[in-house]
Structure formats: structure tokens, C-alpha cells
MIMAR-55261 format. One line per 10 residues: number of its first residue (from 1); for each residue x, y, z of C-alpha. Coordinates in Angstrom, 3 decimals. Example, Ala and Ser with C-alpha at 12.3 -4.5 7.8 and 13.67 -1.06 7.14 Angstrom:
// MIMAR-55261
1> 12.300,-4.500,7.800 | 13.670,-1.060,7.140;
***
This chain:
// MIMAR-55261
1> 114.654,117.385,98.364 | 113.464,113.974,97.676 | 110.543,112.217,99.690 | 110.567,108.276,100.726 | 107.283,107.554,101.283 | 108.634,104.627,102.244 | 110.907,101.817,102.939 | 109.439,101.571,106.506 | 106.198,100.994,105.277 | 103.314,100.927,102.762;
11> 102.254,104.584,102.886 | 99.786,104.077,99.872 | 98.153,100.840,100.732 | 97.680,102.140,104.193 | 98.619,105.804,104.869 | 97.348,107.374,102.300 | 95.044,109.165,103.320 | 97.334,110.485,106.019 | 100.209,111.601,103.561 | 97.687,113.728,101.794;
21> 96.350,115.522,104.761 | 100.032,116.373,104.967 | 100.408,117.573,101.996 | 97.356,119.908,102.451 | 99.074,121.049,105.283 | 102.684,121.385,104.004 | 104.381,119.642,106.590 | 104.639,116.677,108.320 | 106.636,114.886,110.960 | 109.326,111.765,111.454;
31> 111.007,110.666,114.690 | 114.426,109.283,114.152 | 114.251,105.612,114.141 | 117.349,105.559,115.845 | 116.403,108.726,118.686 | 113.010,108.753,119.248 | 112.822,112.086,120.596 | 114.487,113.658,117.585 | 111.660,114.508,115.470 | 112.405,115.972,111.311;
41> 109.818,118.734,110.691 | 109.347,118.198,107.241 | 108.401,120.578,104.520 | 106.610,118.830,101.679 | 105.693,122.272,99.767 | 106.258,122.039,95.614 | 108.960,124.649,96.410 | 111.020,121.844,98.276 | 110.047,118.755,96.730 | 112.075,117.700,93.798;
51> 110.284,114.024,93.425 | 108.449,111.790,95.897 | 109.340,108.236,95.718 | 106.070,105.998,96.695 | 107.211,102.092,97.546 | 103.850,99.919,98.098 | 102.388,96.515,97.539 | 99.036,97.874,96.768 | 98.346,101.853,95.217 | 95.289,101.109,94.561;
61> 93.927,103.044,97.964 | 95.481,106.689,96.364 | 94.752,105.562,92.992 | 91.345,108.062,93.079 | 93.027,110.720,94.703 | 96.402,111.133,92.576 | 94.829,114.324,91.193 | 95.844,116.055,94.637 | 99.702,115.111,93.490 | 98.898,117.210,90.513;
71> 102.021,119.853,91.705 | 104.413,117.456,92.390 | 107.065,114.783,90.266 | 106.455,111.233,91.616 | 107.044,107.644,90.892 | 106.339,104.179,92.486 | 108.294,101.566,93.172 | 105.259,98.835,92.968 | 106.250,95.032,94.638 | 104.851,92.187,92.862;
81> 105.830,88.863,93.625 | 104.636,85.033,93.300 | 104.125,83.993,96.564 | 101.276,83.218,98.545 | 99.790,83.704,101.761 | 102.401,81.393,103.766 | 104.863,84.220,102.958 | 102.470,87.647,102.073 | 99.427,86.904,104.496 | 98.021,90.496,104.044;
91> 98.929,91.509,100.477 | 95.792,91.055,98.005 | 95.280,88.627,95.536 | 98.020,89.030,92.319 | 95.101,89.219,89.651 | 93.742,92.191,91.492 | 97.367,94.113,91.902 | 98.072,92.723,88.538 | 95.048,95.214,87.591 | 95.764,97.529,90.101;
101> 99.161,97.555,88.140 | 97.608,98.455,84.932 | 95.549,101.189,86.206 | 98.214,102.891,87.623 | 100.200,102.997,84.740 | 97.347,104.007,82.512 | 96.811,107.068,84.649 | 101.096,108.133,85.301 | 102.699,106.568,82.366 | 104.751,103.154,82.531;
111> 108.084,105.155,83.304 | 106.614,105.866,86.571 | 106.142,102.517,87.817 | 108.991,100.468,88.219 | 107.820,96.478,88.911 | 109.609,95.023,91.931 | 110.256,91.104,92.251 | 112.241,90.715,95.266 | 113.578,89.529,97.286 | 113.860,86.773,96.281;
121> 113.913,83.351,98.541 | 113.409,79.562,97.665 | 111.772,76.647,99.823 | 110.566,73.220,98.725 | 107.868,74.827,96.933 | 109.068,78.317,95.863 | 112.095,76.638,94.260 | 114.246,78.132,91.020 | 111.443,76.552,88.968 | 108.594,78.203,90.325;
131> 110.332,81.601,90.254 | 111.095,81.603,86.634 | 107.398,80.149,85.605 | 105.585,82.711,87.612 | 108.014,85.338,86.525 | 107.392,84.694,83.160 | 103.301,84.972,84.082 | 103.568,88.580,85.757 | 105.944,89.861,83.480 | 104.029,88.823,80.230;
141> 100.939,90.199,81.750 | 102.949,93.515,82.911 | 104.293,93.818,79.717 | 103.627,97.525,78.005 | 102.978,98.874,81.733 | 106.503,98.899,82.997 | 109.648,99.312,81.421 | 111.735,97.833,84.627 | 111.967,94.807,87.132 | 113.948,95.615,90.192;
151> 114.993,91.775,91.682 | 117.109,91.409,94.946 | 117.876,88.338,96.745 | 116.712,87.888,100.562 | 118.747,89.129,103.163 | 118.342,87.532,106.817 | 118.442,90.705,109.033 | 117.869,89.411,112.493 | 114.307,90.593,112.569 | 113.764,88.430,109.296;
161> 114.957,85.288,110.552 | 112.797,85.597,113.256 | 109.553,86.309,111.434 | 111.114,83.412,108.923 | 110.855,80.585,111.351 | 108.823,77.340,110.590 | 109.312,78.202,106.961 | 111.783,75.922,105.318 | 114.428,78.262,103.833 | 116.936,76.670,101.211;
171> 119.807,78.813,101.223 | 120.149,80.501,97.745 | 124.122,80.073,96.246 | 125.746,82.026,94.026 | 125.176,79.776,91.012 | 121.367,79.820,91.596 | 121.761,83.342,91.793 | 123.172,83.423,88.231 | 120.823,80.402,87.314 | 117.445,82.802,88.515;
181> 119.176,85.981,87.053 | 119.826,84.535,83.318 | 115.877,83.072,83.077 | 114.720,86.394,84.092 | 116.487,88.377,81.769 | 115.696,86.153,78.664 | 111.897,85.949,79.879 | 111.855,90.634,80.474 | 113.657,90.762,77.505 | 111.249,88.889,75.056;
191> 108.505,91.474,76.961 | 110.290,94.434,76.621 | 111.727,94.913,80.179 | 115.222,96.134,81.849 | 115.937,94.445,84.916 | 118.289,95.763,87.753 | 119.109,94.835,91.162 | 118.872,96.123,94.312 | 121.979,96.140,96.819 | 123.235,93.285,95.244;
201> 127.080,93.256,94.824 | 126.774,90.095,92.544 | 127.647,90.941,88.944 | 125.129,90.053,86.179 | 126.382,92.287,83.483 | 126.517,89.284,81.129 | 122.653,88.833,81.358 | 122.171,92.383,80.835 | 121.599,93.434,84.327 | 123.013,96.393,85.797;
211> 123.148,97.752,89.548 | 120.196,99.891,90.094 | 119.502,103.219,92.235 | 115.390,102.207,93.196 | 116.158,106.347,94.015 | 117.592,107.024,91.221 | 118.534,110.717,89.725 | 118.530,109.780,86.266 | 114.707,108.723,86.259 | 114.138,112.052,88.706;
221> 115.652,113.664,85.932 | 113.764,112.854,82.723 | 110.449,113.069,85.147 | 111.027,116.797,86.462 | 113.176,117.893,83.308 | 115.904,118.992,85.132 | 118.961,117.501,85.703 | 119.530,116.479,89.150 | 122.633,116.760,91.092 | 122.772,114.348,93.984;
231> 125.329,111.849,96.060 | 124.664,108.736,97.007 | 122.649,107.951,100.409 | 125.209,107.114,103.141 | 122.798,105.544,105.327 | 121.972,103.002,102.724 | 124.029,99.804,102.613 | 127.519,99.834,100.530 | 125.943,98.368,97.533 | 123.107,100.523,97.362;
241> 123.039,103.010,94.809 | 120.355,105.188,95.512 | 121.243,108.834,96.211 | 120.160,110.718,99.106 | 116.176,111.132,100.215 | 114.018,111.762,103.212 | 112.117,108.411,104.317 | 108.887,109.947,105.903 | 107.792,106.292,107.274 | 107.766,104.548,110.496;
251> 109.164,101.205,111.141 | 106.534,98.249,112.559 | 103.801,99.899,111.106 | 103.166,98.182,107.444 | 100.119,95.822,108.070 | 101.259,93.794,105.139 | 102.940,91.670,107.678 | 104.708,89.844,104.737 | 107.159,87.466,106.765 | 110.374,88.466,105.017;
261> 110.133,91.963,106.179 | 112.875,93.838,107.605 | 110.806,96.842,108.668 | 108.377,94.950,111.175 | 109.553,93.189,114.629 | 106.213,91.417,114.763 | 102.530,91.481,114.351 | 101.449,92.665,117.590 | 103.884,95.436,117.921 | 102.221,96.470,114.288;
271> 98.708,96.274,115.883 | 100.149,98.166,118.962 | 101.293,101.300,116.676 | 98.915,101.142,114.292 | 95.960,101.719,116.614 | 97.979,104.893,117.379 | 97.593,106.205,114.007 | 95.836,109.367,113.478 | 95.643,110.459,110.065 | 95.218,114.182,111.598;
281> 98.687,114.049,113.252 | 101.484,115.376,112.028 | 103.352,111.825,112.583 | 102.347,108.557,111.329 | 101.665,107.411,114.670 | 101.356,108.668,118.181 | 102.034,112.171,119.452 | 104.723,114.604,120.387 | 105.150,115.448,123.756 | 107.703,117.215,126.094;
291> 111.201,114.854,125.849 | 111.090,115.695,122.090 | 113.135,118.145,120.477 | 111.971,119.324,116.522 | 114.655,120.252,113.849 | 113.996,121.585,111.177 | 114.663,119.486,107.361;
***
């Protein structure tokens, strides 16, 4: 079994503290975004865990207590972008995750943290030029702590375009696509780094890019030492390549509040189900109670 901890939100930056009561307990809980009364009980003993896939903006909150991790595979799947607080009001300043970065690889190994840069959108001032300068920055300062750059492009979900208005989009074609994608890979390669995509259909083979699996079996693989035999996730979206895990998160709950999220409706529903968070429950937020019905994972 492989654990998401998450796509729905920053468990590390946030949760932490949280996940690892769970994992002193051996269980935890998830209600089915999609049925809230059908709550996963979740085992999260060694026995069952292949690999636990962390996804955060900012590790540096479970960076002290990674010791209590010591029986289980793990990697993290660490966002670090260029913009500023127009677009990522919440997420700390870049020369402190840039840091944070290091640190984390120090202590896990640069396999284990894969960079993020996505997605990927352009306004008047975040235009093709800024994102190849500032990539160029990060990665050259990343460079010997990562051996991968996962990019995407931004996709307007509904709940995106709402938290995106009053910021002045320019829609992204597919020759700035290849425009973006051919700077990047010249600037990782002179530092040393692969880059992928993520759920991108687009094909930049020529640059050297491939289609990635951000859950991906071959990494799981080398990390555990044994080989890992997995399909890919239905649930995820056609071009998606990641095989199948358990996301252990809760959506509107990532405090972040970054404005091209797709996992948050808005900021006061976040406040709402955050101040429900109990990092003694068994769910990240709230409580059972008589409607719901528990199933076994």
C-alpha cells in the first residue's frame, strides 16, 4: 500500500504533527471526498506500508521529527516556485524553503526529494521571461540536492478560476508551452537535473522531457529495494501516470491558500475546517458520528 499524504493538502507544513500521532497509533481515518459518511480506516503499520509519498510547500515543520519515519520508505514531492505573495500569500519566503530544501536533502538523500515548479501560469509580470530567469536561480541553487523538476502547466478547474479572479491571466499556447519547456531543460541540464511533467499530454521528448508518475513505482522501487508491481491510479486524470495510492488528506484544509489551488473552495471555508482540527483525532478534521459507516482499507 502506498500513502498520499497529500494532494488535498500540506500534511507536513501543517499536519504534521497529526500524521505522526497516527502513526504512533497505527491507524488513521479519511472520509470520502465524494461521500462524506464513508470513512477509509486506514492501517499505516510498516507491515502495510510500501512507501509514503509526502507533497508540501514547506517540510521544514517534520524536518526534527523524521527520525519517527525511521521504519518506513518515503519521499517528498517538495513545490518551489517564483512567485510572490499576489499568487502564494501563505507560503514562506523562497530563501528560507530554498534552505529548508537543502536540509532536507542532507538528512534523506537528493533521490528523495523531487523539486516541483508548477503549475505553471503567466501574467504581465510572471511572463515567459520571468519564468526562465527565476528558474534558472532555484535550479542553480538546488543543484546537487535534487536530481528532478516536475513542471505542469495551470489548469482552470472551476474552483481555480474563481480563486484566480482580479489576477490578469494570459492564456499560455502551445508554442509558449514548448518555448518555457526548451529554456528549462537547457537551464536543469547544465545543473544536473531531469525534468518531467505532470498530466501533461503535450509532448516534449525533443527537449528531453518525459511524462512523469509524481507516484511513481520505479523510484518506490530503488527506495524499498523491491520491485514494485502496481497499475496506474484510475481516479487520476487520463494523462496522469501515477499508479495507485491512498490520499490520507482532506480537501479545503491547506492554509497555504496559494490562489491557483484546486484543493481549496476559499479561505473561510479553510478557517472553518481548520479550527476543527484535532491532532488527537483519528481524521484530519472534525469527528465521526452516527450517519457514518467505516470500511476497512
Amino acid at each position: 500500500m502506498i500513502i498520499s499524504a497529500s494532494r488535498r493538502t500540506d500534511t507536513p507544513a501543517f499536519y504534521s504533527e497529526w500524521f505522526l500521532n497516527r502513526i504512533r497509533e497505527g491507524y488513521l481515518m479519511v472520509r470520502n471526498p465524494m461521500n462524506i459518511h464513508q470513512v477509509s480506516k486506514i492501517s499505516l503499520s510498516p507491515e502495510n506500508v510500501d512507501c509514503i509519498v509526502f507533497w508540501t510547500k514547506n517540510p521544514k515543520p517534520m524536518l526534527d521529527k523524521l527520525s519517527e519515519l525511521n521504519n518506513y520508505k518515503y519521499y517528498f514531492q517538495f513545490t518551489l516556485t517564483s512567485y510572490d505573495k499576489s499568487i502564494e500569500p501563505n507560503v514562506p519566503e523562497k530563501k528560507y524553503l530554498i534552505n529548508t530544501f537543502r536540509e532536507l536533502s542532507n538528512l534523506i538523500g537528493k533521490e528523495k526529494v523531487i523539486w516541483r515548479y508548477d503549475p505553471i501560469l503567466t501574467t504581465d509580470k510572471f511572463n515567459v521571461d520571468y519564468h526562465i530567469k527565476w528558474f534558472e536561480v532555484l535550479a542553480k541553487k538546488l543543484s546537487g540536492y535534487t536530481q528532478r523538476c516536475v513542471i505542469s502547466f495551470i489548469d482552470l478547474y472551476k474552483k481555480t478560476e474563481r480563486n484566480l479572479k482580479g489576477i490578469n491571466l494570459v492564456p499560455i499556447s502551445i508554442e509558449t508551452m514548448h518555448e518555457i519547456a526548451c529554456n528549462f531543460s537547457l537551464i536543469a541540464s547544465r545543473y544536473n537535473i531531469s525534468i518531467e511533467t505532470c498530466s501533461e499530454d503535450i509532448d516534449f521528448s525533443k527537449y528531453n522531457i518525459k511524462h512523469g508518475k509524481c507516484i511513481d513505482d520505479e523510484l518506490i522501487s530503488r527506495i524499498t529495494g523491491k520491485r514494485l508491481i502496481s497499475r496506474k491510479d484510475p481516479n487520476q486524470r487520463s494523462a496522469c501516470g501515477c499508479i495507485k495510492a491512498i490520499d490520507i488528506g482532506a480537501y479545503d484544509t491547506c492554509k497555504h491558500n496559494c490562489i491557483y489551488c484546486y484543493a481549496n473552495i476559499n479561505r473561510d471555508v479553510v478557517m472553518k475546517n481548520t479550527q476543527l482540527h484535532n491532532v488527537k483525532s483519528p481524521l484530519l478534521y472534525g469527528q465521526l458520528n452516527e450517519k457514518d459507516k467505516i470500511y476497512e482499507r
